[in-house]
C-alpha positions as a Markdown table, in Angstrom:
| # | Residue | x | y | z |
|---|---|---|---|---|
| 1 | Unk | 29.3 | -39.0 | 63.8 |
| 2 | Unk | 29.3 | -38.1 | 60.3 |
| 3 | Unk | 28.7 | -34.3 | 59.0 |
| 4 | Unk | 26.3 | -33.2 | 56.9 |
| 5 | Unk | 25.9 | -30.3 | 54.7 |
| 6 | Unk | 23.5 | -27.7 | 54.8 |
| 7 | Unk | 21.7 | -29.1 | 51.8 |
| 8 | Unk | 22.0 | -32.5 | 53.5 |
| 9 | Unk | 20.9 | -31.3 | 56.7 |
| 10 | Unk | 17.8 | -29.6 | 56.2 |
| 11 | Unk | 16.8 | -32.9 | 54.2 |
| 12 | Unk | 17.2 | -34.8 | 57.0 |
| 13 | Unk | 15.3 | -32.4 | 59.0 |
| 14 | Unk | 12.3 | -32.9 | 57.0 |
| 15 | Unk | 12.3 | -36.6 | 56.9 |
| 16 | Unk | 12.6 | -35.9 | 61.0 |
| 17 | Unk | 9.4 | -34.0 | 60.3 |
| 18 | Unk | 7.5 | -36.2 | 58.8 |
| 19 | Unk | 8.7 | -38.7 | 61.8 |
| 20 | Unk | 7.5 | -36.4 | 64.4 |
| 21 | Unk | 3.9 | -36.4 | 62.4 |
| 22 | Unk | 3.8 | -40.3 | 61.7 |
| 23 | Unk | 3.9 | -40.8 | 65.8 |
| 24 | Unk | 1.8 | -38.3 | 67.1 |
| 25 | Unk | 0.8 | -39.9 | 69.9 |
| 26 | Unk | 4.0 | -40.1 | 71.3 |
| 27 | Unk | 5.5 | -37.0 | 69.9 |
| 28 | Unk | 2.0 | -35.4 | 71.9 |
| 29 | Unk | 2.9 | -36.4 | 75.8 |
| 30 | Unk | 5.7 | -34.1 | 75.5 |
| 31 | Unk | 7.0 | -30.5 | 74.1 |
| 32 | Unk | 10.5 | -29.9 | 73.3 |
| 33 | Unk | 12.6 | -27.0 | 73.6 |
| 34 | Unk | 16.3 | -26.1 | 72.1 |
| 35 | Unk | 18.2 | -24.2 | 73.8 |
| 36 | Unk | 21.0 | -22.9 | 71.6 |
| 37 | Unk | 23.1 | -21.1 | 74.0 |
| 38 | Unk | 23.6 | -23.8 | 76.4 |
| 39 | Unk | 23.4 | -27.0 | 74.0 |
| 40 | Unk | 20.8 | -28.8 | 75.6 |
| 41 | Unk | 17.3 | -29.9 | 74.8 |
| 42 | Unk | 14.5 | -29.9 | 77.1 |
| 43 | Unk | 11.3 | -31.8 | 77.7 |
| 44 | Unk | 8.1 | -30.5 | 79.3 |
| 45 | Unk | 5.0 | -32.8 | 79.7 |
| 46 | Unk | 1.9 | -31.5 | 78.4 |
| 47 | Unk | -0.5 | -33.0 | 80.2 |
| 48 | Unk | 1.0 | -30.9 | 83.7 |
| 49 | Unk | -0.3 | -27.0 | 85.1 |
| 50 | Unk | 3.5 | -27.2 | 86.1 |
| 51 | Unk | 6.8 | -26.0 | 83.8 |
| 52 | Unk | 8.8 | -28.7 | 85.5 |
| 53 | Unk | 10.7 | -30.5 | 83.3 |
| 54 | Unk | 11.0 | -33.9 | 83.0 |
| 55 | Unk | 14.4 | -34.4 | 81.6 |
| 56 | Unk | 17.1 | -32.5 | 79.6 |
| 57 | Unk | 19.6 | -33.6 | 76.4 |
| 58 | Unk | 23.1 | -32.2 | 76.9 |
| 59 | Unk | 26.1 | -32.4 | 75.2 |
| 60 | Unk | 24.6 | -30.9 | 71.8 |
| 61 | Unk | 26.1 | -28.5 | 69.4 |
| 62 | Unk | 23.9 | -25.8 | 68.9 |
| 63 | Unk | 20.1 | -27.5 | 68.6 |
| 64 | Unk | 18.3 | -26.1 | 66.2 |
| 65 | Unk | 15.5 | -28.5 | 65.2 |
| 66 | Unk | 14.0 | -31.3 | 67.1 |
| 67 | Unk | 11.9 | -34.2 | 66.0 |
| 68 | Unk | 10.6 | -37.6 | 67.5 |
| 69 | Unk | 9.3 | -41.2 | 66.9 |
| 70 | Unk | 8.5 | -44.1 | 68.9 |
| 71 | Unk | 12.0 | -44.7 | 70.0 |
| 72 | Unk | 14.3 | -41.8 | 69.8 |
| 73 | Unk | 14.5 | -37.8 | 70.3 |
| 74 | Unk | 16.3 | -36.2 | 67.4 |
| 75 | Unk | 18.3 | -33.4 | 67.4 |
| 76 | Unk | 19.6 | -31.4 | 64.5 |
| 77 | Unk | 22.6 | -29.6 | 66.0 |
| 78 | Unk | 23.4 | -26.1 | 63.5 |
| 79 | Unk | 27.5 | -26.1 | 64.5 |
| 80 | Unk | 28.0 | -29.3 | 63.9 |
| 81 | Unk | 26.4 | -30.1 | 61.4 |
| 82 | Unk | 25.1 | -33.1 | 63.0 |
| 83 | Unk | 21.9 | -35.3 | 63.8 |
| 84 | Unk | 21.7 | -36.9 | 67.5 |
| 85 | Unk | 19.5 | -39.4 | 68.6 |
């Protein structure tokens, strides 16, 4: 995967933004949660009493940022310098 500067990265994070806001149906059946210290990203359903998650991203880099369309989860990842999807 390509790196990205910090300039580059927080660019792509707002275009990631403005995904996340252009499919806000999708993006609303689930909330998602970084978790820095052990590199994985987390989604709960919103629509649930429960905290059960529904399924977890490993294998990241420090998440910092996520965002989401129609299709994929993103994942801006702070010590690498890197977008997942």
């Amino acid at each position: 995967m390509k790196r990205l500067s910090r300039l580059s990265m927080s660019l792509v994070l707002c275009v990631l933004e403005m995904l996340c806001i252009s499919s806000a149906a999708y993006a609303t059946t689930y909330v998602y949660a970084s978790n820095y210290t052990s590199n994985t990203v987390t989604a709960y359903p919103i629509n649930t009493t429960t905290s059960t998650s529904t399924y977890t991203i490993s294998g990241l880099n420090g998440p910092t940022g996520v965002a989401v369309d129609s299709n994929y989860v993103y994942v801006a990842n702070f010590n690498g310098n890197t977008v997942t999807a």
